[in-house]
C-alpha positions in Angstrom: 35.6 -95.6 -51.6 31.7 -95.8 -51.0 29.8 -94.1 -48.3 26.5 -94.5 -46.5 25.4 -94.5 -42.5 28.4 -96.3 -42.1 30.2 -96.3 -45.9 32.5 -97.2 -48.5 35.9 -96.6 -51.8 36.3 -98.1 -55.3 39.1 -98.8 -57.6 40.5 -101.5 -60.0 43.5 -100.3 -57.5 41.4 -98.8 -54.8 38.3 -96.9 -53.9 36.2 -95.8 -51.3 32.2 -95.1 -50.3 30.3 -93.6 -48.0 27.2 -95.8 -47.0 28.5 -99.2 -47.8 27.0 -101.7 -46.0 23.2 -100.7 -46.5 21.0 -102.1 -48.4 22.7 -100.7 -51.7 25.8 -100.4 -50.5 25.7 -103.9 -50.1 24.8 -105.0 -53.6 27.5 -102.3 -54.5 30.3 -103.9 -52.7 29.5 -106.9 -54.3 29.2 -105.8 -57.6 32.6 -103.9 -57.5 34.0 -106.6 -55.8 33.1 -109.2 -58.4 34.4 -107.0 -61.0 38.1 -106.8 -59.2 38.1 -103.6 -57.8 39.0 -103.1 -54.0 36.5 -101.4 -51.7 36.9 -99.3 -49.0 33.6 -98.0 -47.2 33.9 -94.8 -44.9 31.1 -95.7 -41.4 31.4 -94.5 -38.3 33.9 -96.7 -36.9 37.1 -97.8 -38.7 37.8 -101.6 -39.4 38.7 -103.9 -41.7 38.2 -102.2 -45.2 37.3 -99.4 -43.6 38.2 -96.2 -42.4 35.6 -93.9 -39.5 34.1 -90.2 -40.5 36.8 -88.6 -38.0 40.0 -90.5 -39.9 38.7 -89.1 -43.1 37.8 -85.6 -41.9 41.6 -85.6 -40.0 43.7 -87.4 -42.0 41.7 -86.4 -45.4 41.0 -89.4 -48.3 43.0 -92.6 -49.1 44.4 -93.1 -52.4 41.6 -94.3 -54.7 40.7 -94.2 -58.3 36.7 -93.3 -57.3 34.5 -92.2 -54.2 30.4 -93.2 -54.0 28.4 -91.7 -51.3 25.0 -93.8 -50.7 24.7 -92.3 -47.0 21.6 -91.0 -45.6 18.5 -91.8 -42.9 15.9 -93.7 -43.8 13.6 -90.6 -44.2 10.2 -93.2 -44.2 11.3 -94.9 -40.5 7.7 -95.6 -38.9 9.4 -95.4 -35.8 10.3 -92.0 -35.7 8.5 -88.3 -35.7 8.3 -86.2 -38.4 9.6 -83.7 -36.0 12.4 -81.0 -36.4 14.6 -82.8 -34.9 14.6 -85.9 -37.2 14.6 -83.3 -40.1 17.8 -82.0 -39.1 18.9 -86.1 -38.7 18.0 -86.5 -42.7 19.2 -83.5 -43.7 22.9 -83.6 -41.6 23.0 -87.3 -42.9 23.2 -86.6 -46.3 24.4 -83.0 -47.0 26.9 -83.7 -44.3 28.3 -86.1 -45.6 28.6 -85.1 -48.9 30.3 -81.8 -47.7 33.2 -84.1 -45.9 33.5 -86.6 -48.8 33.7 -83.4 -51.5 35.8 -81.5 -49.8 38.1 -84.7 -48.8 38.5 -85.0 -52.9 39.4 -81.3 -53.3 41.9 -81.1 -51.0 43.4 -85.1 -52.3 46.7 -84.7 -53.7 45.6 -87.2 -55.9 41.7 -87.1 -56.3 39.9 -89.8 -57.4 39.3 -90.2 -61.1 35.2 -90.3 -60.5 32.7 -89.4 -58.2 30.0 -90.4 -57.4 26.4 -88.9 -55.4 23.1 -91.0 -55.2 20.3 -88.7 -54.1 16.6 -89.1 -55.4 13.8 -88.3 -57.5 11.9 -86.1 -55.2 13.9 -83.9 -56.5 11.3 -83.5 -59.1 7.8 -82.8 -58.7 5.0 -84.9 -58.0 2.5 -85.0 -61.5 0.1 -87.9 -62.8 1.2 -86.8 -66.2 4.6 -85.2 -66.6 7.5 -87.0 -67.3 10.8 -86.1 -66.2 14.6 -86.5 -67.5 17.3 -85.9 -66.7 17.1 -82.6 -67.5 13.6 -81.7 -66.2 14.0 -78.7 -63.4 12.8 -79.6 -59.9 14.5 -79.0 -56.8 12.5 -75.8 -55.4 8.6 -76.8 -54.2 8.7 -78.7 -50.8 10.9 -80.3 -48.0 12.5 -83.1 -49.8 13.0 -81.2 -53.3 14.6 -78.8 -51.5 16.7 -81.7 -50.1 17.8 -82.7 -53.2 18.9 -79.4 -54.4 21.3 -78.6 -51.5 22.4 -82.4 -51.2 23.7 -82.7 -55.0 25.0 -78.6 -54.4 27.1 -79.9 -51.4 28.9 -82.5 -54.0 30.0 -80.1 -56.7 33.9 -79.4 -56.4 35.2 -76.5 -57.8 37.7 -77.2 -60.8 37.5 -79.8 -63.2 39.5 -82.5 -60.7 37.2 -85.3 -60.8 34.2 -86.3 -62.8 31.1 -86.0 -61.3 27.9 -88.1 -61.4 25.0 -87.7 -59.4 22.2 -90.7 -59.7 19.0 -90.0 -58.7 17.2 -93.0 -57.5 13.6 -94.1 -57.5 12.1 -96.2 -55.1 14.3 -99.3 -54.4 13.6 -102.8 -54.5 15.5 -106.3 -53.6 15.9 -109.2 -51.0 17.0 -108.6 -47.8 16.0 -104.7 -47.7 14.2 -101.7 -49.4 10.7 -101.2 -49.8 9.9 -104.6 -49.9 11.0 -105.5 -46.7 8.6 -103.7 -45.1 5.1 -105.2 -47.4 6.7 -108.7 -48.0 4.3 -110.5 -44.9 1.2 -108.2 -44.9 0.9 -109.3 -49.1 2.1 -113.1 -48.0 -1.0 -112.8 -46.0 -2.9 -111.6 -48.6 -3.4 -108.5 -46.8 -1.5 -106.2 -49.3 -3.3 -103.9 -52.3 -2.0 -100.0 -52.7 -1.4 -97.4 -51.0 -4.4 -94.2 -51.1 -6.3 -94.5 -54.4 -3.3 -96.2 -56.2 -3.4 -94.1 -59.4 0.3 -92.3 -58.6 3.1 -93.2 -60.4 5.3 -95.9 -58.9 9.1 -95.0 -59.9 11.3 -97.9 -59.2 14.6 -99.8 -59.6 15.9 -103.0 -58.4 18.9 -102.9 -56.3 20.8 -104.6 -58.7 20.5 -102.4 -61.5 20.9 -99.2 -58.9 24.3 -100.8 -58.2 24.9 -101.3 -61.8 24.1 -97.7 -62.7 26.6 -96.5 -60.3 29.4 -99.0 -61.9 28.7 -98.5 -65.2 29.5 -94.5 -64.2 32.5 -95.4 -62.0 33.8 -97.4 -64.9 32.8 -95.3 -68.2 34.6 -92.1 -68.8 32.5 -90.3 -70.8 29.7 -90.4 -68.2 29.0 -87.5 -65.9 26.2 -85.3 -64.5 22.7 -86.5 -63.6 21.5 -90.2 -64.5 18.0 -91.3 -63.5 17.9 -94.3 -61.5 14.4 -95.9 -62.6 13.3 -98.7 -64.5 12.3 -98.3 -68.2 8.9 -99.4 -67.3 8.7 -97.2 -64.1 6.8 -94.2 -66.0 4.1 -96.2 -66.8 3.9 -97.8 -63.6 1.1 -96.9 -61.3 1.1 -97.8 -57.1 -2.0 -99.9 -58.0 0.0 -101.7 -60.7 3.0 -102.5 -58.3 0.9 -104.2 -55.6 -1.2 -106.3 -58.7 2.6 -107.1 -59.5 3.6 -108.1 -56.2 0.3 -110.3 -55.6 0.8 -112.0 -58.6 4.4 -112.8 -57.9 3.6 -114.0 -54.5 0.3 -115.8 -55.7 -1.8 -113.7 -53.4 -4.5 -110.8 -53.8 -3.8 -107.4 -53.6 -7.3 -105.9 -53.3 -6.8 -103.9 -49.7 -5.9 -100.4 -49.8 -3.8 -98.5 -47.3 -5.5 -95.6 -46.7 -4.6 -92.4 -47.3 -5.6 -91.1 -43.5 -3.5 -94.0 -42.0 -0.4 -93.1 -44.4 -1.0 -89.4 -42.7 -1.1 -90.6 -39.7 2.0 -92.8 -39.3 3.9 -90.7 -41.5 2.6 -87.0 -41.5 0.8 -85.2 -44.1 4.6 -84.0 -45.2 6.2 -87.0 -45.8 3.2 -89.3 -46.5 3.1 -87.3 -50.0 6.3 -89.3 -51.2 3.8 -92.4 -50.6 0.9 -91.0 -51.9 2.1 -89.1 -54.6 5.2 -90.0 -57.2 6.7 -88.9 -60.3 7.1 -89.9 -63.8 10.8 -90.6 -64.4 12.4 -91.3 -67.4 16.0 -92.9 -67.8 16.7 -90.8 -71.2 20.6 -90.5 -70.2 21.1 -93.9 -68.6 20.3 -95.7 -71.6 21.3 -93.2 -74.0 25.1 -93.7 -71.6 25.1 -97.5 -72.7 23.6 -99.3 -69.5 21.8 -102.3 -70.0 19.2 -102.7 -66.9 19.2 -106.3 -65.9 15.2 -105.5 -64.7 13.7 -103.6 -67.0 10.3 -105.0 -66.4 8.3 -105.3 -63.2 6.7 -108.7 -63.1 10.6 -109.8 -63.7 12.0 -107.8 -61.2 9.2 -108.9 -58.5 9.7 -113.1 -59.1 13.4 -112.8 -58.9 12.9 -110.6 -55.4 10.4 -113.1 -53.8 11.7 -116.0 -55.3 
């Protein structure tokens, strides 16, 4: 079953997720699909392959050999304040939900066999030097660490009835969605370059290999606890070296900088930092777990997006 702001359930007999047919849980779907397993997603209205937040809060969770929860507001919508009010909207949409799907799998006569929470890594804190694992502390310093802490609390169920994985996610990149969506015409243009003075660390994924982290833990036993979801290459990849990358794969230059008083404005001096600032995040336990990332290098990752 596999949730997000609507969501979905896996299982080579059944599952379920919350937050299914976003951006990644889109390429999940597919993924488990493709590998034979059944999905479910849990969104706000029921439907085919699906089941509504009020069935699952009333009637409690299907049958299903693994649960994914991908749900939560787009925290960097230009659209929208950074007001307490929208706060409340990214906080509800993830610890929420994660509450309901948790304590739907505690109170399953038959819980699912894994599952699974994708949060992120603002969790730890933003250096030019340190590099996090896995087991790096965070969690406690600003809005969105804070976040983190209380969202991957809200999953843990008491017992030993499931195994848990929580994946915490870099920045995101694919067709179709993600961070690229939203720079894709100004670098066509030639318009593109980075974002404040470029030098913070860039930690990213593509949405392929985000999906595949999740399967691989959905599908290996001996996984459980937290896996990074970054890119080999993402802790030595700076802002400034991600736009060079993605004027180069789009044949363009990348020489004009967003800057830093504009990101402020738009966005707020509070969340503009997880644009202008980033951590160094290493993958120790997702390799060390036996995934193979299908983009473990930039440039790579970049052609097959744009191609």
């Amino acid at each position: 079953m596999v949730a997000d702001n609507s969501s979905p359930t896996a299982p080579p007999r059944a599952g379920g997720k919350g937050g299914g047919t976003g951006f990644v849980g889109t390429a999940l779907t597919q993924l488990l699909r493709s590998r034979g397993h059944e999905v479910t997603h849990v969104s706000r209205y029921a439907g085919k392959d699906r089941i509504s937040w009020d069935e699952l809060s009333r009637s409690g969770l299907p049958r299903c050999d693994a649960a994914v929860n991908l749900a939560g507001e787009n925290v960097l919508n230009p659209l929208r304040r950074w007001d307490y009010a929208f706060q409340r909207e990214v906080v509800t949409s993830r610890v929420e939900t994660t509450k309901t799907l948790a304590k739907a799998i505690a109170e399953a006569e038959q819980p699912p066999r894994a599952w699974v929470l994708v949060t992120g890594v603002g969790y730890y804190r933003p250096s030019l030097t340190t590099e996090y694992t896995e087991d790096s502390s965070g969690g406690d310093f600003d809005f969105f660490s804070r976040l983190v802490h209380t969202w991957e609390l809200a999953a843990k169920i008491p017992g030993n009835i499931t195994r848990e994985v929580v994946v915490r996610s870099g920045v995101v990149l694919g067709k179709n969605g993600g961070a690229i969506s939203q720079m894709l015409w100004p670098f066509r243009l030639g318009l593109g370059g980075p974002i404040g003075s470029g030098v913070q660390p860039f930690p990213w994924i593509h949405v392929q290999d985000l999906a595949g982290i999740v399967s691989h833990a959905l599908e290996t036993e001996g996984v459980r606890g937290v896996l990074n979801g970054v890119s080999p290459a993402s802790p030595n990849t700076s802002n400034a070296d991600f736009a060079r990358a993605l004027g180069s794969a789009l044949g363009r230059p990348a020489l004009l900088p967003l800057p830093t008083v504009v990101v402020r404005a738009v966005f707020g001096a509070e969340r503009g930092i997880m644009l202008l600032e980033g951590q160094r995040v290493v993958p120790k336990r997702t390799l060390e777990c036996g995934y193979h990332f299908t983009f473990p290098d930039l440039p790579v990752a970049l052609r097959d997006i744009v191609s």
